[in-house]
C-alpha positions in Angstrom: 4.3 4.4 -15.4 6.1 2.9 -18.4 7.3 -0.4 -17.1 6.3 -1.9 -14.4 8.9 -5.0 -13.4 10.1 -5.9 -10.1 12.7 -3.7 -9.3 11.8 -0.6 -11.2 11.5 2.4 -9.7 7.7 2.8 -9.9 7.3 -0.7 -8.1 9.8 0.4 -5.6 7.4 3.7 -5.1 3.9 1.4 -4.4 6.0 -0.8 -2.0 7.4 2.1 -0.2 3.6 3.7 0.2 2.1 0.3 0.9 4.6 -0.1 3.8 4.4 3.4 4.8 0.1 2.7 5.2 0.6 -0.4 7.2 2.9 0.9 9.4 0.9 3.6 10.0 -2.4 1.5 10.0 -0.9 -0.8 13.0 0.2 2.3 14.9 -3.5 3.9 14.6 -4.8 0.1 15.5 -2.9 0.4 19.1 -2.9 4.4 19.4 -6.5 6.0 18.3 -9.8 4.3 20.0 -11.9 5.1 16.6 -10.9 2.0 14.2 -12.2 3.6 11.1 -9.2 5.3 11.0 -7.3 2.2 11.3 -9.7 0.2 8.3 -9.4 3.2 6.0 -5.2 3.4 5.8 -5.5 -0.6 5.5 -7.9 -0.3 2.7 -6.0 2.1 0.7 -2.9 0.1 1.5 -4.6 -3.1 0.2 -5.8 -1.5 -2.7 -2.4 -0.5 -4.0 -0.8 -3.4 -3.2 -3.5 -5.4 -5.3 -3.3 -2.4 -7.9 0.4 -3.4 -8.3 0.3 -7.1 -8.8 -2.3 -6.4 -11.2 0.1 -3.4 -13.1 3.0 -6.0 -12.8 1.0 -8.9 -14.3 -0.6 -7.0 -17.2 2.3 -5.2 -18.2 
């Protein structure tokens, strides 16, 4: 990642897989009976969303 603004295509890419693991974090939340599932794809989500604030802000 060269650049990493609002609006770039990189930041675009993190906020599409960070709404792609929420979506599917809710759905497993309603749908599978074992909640691990459910904590692990909202972990991972979290963690990229916090990995790109912190990309944004240091770049």
């Amino acid at each position: 990642m060269d650049k990493l603004f609002r609006g770039s295509k990189a930041d675009e890419l993190l906020t599409l897989l960070f709404m792609v693991l929420a979506i599917a974090a809710v759905v497993c939340y309603f749908a599978v009976s074992n909640k691990m599932v459910f904590m692990y794809l909202a972990g991972i989500a979290i963690v990229i969303r916090l990995a790109q604030y912190i990309l944004r802000y240091f770049k």
